[in-house]
Structure formats: structure tokens, C-alpha cells
C-alpha positions as CSV (number, residue, x, y, z in Angstrom):
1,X,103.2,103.7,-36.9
2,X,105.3,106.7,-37.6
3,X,103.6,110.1,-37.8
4,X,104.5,113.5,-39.2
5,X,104.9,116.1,-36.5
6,X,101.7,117.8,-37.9
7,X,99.7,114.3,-37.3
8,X,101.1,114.2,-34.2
9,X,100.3,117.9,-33.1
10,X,96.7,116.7,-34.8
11,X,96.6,113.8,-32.4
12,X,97.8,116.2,-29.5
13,X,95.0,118.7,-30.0
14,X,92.1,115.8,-30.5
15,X,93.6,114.3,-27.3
16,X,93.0,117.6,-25.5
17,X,89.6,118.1,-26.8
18,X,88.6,114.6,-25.9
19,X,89.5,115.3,-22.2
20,X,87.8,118.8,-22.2
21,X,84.3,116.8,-23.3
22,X,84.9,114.0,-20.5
23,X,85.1,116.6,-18.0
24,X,82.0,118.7,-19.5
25,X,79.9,115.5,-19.8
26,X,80.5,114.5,-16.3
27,X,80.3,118.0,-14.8
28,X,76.7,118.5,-17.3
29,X,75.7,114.7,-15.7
30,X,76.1,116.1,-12.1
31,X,73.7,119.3,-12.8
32,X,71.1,117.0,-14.5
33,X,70.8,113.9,-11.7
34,X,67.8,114.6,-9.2
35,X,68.7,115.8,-5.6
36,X,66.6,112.9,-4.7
37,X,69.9,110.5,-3.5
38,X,70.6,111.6,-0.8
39,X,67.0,111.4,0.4
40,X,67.7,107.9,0.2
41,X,70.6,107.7,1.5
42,X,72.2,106.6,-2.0
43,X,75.3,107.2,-2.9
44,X,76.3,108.6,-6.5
45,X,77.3,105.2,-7.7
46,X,74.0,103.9,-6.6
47,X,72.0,107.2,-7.8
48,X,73.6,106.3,-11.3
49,X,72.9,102.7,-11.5
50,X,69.0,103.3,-10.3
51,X,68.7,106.4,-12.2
52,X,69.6,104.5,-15.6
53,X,67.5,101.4,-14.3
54,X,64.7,104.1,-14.1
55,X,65.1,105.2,-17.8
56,X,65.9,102.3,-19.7
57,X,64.7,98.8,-17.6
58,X,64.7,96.6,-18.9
59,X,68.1,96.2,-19.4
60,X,71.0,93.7,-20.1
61,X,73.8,93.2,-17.2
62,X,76.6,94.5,-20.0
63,X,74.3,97.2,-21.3
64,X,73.6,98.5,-17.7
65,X,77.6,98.5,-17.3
66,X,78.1,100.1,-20.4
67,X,75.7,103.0,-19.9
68,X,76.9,103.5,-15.7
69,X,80.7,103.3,-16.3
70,X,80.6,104.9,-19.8
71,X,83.6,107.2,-21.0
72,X,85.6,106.0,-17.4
73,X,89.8,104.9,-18.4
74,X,89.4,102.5,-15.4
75,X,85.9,101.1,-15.0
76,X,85.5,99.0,-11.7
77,X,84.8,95.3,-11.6
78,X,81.1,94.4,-13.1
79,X,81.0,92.4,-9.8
80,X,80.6,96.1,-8.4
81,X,77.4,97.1,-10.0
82,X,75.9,94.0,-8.5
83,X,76.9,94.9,-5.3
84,X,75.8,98.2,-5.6
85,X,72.2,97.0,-6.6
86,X,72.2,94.9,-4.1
87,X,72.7,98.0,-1.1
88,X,70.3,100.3,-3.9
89,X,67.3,97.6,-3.5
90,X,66.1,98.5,0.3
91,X,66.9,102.0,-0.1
92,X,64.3,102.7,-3.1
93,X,61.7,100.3,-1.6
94,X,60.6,102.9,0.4
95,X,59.2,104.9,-3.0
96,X,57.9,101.8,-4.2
97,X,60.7,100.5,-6.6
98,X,61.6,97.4,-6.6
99,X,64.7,96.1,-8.9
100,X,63.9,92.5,-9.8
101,X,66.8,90.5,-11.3
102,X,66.2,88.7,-14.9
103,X,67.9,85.7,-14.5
104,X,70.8,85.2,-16.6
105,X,69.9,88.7,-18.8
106,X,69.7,91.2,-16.5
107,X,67.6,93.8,-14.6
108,X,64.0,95.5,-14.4
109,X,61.8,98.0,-12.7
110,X,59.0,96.8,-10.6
111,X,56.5,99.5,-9.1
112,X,54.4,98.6,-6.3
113,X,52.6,100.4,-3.8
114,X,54.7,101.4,-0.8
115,X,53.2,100.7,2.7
116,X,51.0,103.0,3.5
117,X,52.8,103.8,7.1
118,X,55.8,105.0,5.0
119,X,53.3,106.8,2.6
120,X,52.3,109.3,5.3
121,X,55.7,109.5,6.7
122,X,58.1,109.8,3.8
123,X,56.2,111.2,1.2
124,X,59.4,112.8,-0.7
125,X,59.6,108.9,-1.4
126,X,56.1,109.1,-2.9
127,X,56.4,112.3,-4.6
128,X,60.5,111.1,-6.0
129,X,58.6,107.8,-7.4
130,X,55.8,109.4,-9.3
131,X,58.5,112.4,-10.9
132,X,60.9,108.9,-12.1
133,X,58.2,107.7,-13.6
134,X,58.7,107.5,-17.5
């Protein structure tokens, strides 16, 4: 396609501005996540997948993808986000979430009742559980 050198200054600036709002939208992301990960010892590819499991399970594999590796130019392998559920899963048990795979759809949010020995020792586990809760 050949462009005018004003469509192509046009493209130039929307380029620009498109960059400027991936870096604001990441940078805002950062402010709004919790501080709760590293109470967990999760890391921020972990925080994001539980985090968007928290707010919108049940969810589809690809929709889960979609919403954790949105706006990326080189998302990972969706192999990855089932390896990072896998190392999220004994991590959050502790606050009483448990991520139950939907076979051959996707994923979902189970609460239970963490054991009451971790109750009285880890209650920032408690206390993160009941603020996630939507």
C-alpha cells in the first residue's frame, strides 16, 4: 500500500501514542494489583493469572490467556500459564483458594475453609481471601 507522507506522519504519530498507552496501562496495572503476592510468595506472572481467576472464574483457557497476556508484542507459550497455575495452586491454598481445572474449558475458583492451624498463624492469608472476594 503506498501512503502519502501525511498518512504516513499520521501513522507515525498513532504509532507513538499507542506505545505511550501500553506503557501507561501497564505502569496504572502495577499501582492497582494488591501487595498481597509477595505474601505468598507469588510471583507477578502468577499474581496476574490468580488475580484475573479471582475476578472473572469461571473462565475459558483462551479467555484467561487473552486477559493475562493482553496488549504483550510477544506473549509466551499458553503452555506457560498452565505452568504457572500449576506453582500458583499450593501458594493460595493457604487463604483458602483452590483453582479447580474444568476439563477441556478451563478454570474456576473454589473457596474452602483453610485449616484452622494456618488460620491462627497466617491470618494475612485469611484476611487477603476475604478482601478478593467479589
Amino acid at each position: 500500500m503506498i501512503c502519502t507522507p501525511t498518512e504516513r506522519d499520521e501513522i507515525a504519530n498513532l504509532t507513538e501514542t499507542a506505545e505511550i498507552l501500553r506503557e501507561e496501562n501497564r505502569q496504572l496495572r502495577e499501582l492497582l494489583l494488591p501487595d498481597v503476592a509477595p505474601q505468598f510468595g507469588l510471583t507477578k506472572g502468577e499474581w496476574r493469572i490468580v488475580s484475573t481467576l479471582l475476578r472473572h472464574s469461571p473462565i475459558s483457557k483462551e479467555r484467561l490467556y487473552e486477559l493475562v497476556y493482553w496488549g504483550r508484542d510477544n506473549p509466551p507459550d499458553p503452555k506457560g500459564l498452565q505452568v504457572l497455575i500449576c506453582r500458583s495452586r499450593p501458594k493460595v491454598a493457604a487463604a483458602g483458594i483452590h483453582i479447580r481445572t474444568v476439563r477441556s474449558w478451563g478454570y474456576d475458583i473454589d473457596w474452602v475453609n483453610p485449616d484452622p492451624q494456618l488460620r491462627t498463624k497466617d491470618t494475612a492469608a485469611v484476611n487477603m481471601r476475604d478482601a478478593l472476594q467479589v
